[in-house]
N, C-alpha and C positions, 0 to 999 in steps of 0.2 A: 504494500500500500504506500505510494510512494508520491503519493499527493501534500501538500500542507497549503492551508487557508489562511492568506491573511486577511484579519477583518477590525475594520473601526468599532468601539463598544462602547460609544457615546453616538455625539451629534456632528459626525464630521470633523476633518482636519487634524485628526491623532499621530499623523507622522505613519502613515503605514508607509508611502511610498519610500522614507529614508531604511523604515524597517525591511521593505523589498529589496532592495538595491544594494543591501547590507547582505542579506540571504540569497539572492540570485546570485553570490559567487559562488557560491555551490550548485546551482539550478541549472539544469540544463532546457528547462521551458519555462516562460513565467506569461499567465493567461490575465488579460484584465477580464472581468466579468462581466460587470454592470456599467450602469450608469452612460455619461454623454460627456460633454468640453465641459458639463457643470462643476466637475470633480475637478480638484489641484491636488497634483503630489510633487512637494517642491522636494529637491536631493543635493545635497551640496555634495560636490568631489573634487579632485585634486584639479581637474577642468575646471571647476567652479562652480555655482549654483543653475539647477536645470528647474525648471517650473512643468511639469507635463499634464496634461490635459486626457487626451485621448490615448497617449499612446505607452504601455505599461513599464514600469521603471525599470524591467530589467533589458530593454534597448542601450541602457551603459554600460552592462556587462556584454563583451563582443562575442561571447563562446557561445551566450544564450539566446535561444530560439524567442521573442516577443510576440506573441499571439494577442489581435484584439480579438475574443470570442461573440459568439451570436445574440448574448446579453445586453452588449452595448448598444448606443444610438450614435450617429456617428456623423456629425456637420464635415460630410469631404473638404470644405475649405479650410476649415479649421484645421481638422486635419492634415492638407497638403499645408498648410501654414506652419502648423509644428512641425514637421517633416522634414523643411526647408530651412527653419532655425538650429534641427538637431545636425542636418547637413552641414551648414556653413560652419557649426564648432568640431567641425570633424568627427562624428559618430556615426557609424555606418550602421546603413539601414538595411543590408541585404539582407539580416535575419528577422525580418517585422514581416507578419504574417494577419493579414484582415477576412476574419471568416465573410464569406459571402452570404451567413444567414443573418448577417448584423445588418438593422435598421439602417436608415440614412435620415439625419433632420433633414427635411428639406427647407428650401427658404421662406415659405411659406410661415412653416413652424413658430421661428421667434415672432414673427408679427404676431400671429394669434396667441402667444404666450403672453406679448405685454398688455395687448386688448385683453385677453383673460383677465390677469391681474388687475390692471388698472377698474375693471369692472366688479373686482372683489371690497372695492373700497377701505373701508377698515377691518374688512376680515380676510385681507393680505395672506397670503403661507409666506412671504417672500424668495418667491424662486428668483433663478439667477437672471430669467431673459433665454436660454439661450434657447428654448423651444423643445427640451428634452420633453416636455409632459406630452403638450400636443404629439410629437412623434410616440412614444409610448403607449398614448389612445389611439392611433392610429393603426398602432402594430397590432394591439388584443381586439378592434375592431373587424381586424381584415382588411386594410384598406393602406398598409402600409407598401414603401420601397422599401426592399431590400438591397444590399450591396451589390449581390447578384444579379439586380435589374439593372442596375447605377451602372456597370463597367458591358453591359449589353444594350448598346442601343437603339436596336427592333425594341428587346423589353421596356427598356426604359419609357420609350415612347409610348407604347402601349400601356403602361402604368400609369401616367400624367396624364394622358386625355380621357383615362377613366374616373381617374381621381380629382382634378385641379377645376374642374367644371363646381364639386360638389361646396371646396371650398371658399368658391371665390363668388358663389351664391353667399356664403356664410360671411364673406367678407366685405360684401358688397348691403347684402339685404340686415347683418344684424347689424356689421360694428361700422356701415357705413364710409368703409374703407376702399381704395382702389383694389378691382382685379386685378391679378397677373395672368400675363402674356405667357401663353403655352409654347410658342416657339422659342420667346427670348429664354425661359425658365429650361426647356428639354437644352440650347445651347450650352447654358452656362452649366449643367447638370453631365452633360456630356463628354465636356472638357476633363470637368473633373476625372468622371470615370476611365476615361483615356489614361490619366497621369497615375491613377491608382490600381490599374487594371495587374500591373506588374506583381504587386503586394497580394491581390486577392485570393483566395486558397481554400480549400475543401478542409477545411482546419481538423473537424471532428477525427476523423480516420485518423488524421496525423498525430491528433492527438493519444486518441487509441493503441495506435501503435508503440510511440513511447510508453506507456504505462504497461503495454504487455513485455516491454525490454526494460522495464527496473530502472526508466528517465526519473530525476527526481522536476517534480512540477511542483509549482509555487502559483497557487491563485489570488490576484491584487485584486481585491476589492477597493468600490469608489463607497465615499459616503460612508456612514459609520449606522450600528443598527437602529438607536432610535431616530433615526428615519426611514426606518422600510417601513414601505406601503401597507402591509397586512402589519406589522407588530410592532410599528413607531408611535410617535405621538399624533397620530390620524387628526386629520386634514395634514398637520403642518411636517410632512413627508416627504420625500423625495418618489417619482414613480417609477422606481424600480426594486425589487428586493435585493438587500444591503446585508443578508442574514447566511450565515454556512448554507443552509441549504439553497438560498439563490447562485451562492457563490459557485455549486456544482453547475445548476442548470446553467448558467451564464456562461459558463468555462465549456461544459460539455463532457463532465469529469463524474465517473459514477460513484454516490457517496462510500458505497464499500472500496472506494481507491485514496480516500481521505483517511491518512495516518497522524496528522496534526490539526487543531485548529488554534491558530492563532490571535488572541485578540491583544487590539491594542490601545492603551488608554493613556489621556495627561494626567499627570499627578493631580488635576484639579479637571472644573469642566469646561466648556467655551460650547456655543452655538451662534450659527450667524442666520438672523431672517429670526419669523415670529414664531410664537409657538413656546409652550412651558418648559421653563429651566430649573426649577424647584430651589437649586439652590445658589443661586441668581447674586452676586455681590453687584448693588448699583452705590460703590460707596468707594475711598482711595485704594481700601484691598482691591477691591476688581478693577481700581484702573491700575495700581503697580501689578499685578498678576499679567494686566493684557500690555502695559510697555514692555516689562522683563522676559515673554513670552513671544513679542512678537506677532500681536494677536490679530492680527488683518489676514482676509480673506485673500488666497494667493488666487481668486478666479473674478473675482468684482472688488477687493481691497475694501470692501467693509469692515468698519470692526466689531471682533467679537465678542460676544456677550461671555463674562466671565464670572465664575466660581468655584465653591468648593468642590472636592470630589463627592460623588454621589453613588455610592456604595450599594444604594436600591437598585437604582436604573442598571450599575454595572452587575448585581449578581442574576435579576432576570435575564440580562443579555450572555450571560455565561450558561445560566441554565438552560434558557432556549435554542443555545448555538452549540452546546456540549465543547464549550471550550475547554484545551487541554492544557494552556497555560497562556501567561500574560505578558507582555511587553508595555511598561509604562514607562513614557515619554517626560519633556521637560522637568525633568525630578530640579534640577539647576535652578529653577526658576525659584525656587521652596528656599533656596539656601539664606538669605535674610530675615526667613520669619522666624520670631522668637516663638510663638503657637501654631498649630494647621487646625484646620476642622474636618472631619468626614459624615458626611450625611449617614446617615446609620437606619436609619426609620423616617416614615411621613406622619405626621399629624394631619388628618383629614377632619374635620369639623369634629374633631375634640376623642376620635378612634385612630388610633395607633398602628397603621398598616405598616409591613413590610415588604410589598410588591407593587407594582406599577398599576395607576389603573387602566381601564383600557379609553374614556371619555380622556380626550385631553381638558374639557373644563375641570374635570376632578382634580385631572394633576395640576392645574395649575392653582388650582384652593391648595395642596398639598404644604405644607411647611416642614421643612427640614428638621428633624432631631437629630443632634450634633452630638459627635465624642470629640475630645480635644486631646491632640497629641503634641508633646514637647518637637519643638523647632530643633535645627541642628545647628543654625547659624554661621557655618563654615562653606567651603567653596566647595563644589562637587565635581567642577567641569574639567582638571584633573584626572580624575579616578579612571582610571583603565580595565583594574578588575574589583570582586567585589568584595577583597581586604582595602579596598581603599575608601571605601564609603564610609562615613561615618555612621555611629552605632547608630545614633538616634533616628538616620534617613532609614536605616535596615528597618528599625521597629516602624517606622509610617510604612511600610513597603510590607512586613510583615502584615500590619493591622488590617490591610489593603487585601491583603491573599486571605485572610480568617473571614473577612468581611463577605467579600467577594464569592468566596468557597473553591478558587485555584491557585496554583501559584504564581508568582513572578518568577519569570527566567532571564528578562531582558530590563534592562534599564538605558532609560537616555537622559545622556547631562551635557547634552551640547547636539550642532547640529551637524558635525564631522561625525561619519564613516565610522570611526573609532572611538567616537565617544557613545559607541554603545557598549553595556558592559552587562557580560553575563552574569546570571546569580547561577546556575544549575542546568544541569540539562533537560529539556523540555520535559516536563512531568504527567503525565495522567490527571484530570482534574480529581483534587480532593473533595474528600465528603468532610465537610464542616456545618455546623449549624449558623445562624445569626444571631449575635449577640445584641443586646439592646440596652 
């Protein structure tokens, strides 16, 4: 079983791609799943800092095979855009593979994304714009392009004057917007497909076949779990499943091939766009947490909403995803507090839950009940392995895995390659209770 999952086990922007990129030196495939250009995984290396969108972090590792799977949704511009940025810093592309059952945004998409939104008024989800939803209802409607139609252009065509009629009724008669031009739209669609025809690939077999020769595969999830569709904070969601089990279908990887799941979380929380945080600091903690942290959105440069860790949200998402162990992120950022807090339990109008509820109005009535754990107040970003941590970071790390019910394996105290530092070797999830 020679699969491992990485997955976010908040709200987005945990650092999985730095955690990819770190692990695809060992990987001989690394699959993105989910998701669309909405995702950022930023990677800093000896090249410098890379920002990637669409296309999966192990394209920096040159041994490894980079698969976008049929989970994603896929803006070809955007795509040939990043493409063309990882070209010019000299990273070669010949191992980037784009299943052809992957979606295509098409341009239609973002228009109807921001007329969407902006018709939500104050009951905003704040997506990013880039049209990933609209394509995603597209796709479970029937009525979507695929990649496969995108680099064929009989299909192609035959796709848009089936579809582009439907939408440009919607565009014209509800949000009172211009129609688009079926000619000029199959041109500029066509181009595309041309310049990515070379990348496109029967991915599934291929992937098949590695895992019957003992490939190690590495699945890059986009987005983190409380935003999947079916098991996040519903409405304010991302539309794609963000969860181990999407992680398979997106990749195309059978769950009995999954020998690890990976989650991975900051030492505190962040989300960006609306939607309940429980344990929400709107006060100098949440703005030093988001300067020290770096807490802007690497896809719209929003900043993000910060707080404590929340130890609920992360052990639902361990037990739903059967995570096997944990990688948490920005532990550095902690190195100045003289206390932490960890959300531990909800006060819900005066009962004491310790799971999520599934109403995001619930959770967002919810209030945090806190443990406070002693600060460490020294530098972290040093430490290499994990005799160098200080004791007091090991005990919030510990508190974190009892809470949680896994363990920690991995730690980050910086945004270099090597400032990742092992605690153990990946473990089996433990059976712990929760403390309160």
């Amino acid at each position: 079983m020679p699969a491992t999952i990485i997955m976010g086990g908040q709200w987005g922007d945990e650092g999985k791609g730095k955690l990819t990129d770190t692990l695809a030196a060992s990987a001989d495939i690394v699959i993105r799943a989910n998701g669309g250009a909405n995702a950022g995984h930023t990677v800093q290396t000896d090249q410098g800092v890379f920002k990637l969108h669409l296309i999966p972090s192990g394209i920096l590792n040159p041994r490894c095979l980079s698969v976008v799977g049929a989970g994603v949704v896929i803006d070809p511009k955007l795509m040939l855009e990043e493409m063309d940025q990882l070209a010019t810093r000299e990273v070669s592309l010949e191992r980037l593979r784009i299943s052809e059952r992957a979606h295509v945004v098409l341009p239609y998409h973002p228009i109807l994304d921001g007329l969407e939104e902006a018709e939500r008024l104050e009951g905003s989800i704040g997506t990013t714009l880039r049209g990933n939803g609209p394509a995603y209802s597209d796709k479970v409607s029937r009525r979507g392009v695929r990649v496969g139609d995108l680099i064929d252009s009989g299909a192609l065509r035959h796709r848009l004057s089936h579809e582009l009629p439907r939408w440009n009724r919607i565009l014209s008669n509800v949000y009172a917007a211009d129609p688009i031009d079926l000619d000029i739209l199959f041109e500029e669609l066509n181009s595309y497909g041309e310049r990515l025809r070379p990348f496109v690939a029967d991915t599934e077999p291929l992937i098949a076949d590695a895992l019957e020769n003992e490939k190690q595969i590495i699945i890059e999830c986009a987005q983190g779990a409380m935003l999947d569709i079916d098991y996040g904070t519903y409405p304010f969601v991302t539309s794609s499943s963000t969860t181990a089990a999407g992680a398979c279908q997106g990749a195309g990887v059978p769950p009995t091939q999954v020998e690890r799941v990976l989650g991975v979380f900051k030492a505190y929380s962040t989300r960006v766009g609306a939607g309940p945080l429980p344990t929400e600091l709107v006060d100098m903690t949440g703005d030093l947490i988001r300067e020290r942290g770096r807490e802007y959105g690497t896809t719209t440069g929003r900043p993000r909403r910060t707080g404590w860790f929340d130890a609920v949200a992360a052990r639902y998402v361990a037990r739903l995803n059967g995570l096997t162990d944990i990688a948490i992120t920005l532990l550095d950022v902690f190195d100045p507090f003289e206390t932490l807090r960890v959300c531990v339990a909800y006060d819900l109008d005066g009962e004491i839950i310790t799971t999520v509820p599934a109403r995001a109005d619930r959770l967002a009535r919810a209030r945090p009940v806190y443990e406070e754990i002693r600060g460490w107040q020294e530098s972290t970003v040093s430490a290499r392995q994990a005799a160098d941590i200080p004791r007091p970071a090991h005990d919030y790390l510990s508190f974190i895995a009892q809470q949680v019910g896994v363990q920690v394996s991995l730690v980050g105290v910086g945004p270099d390659r090597e400032q990742i530092v092992p605690l153990s070797a990946p473990p089996r999830a433990l059976v712990t209770g929760v403390r309160i």
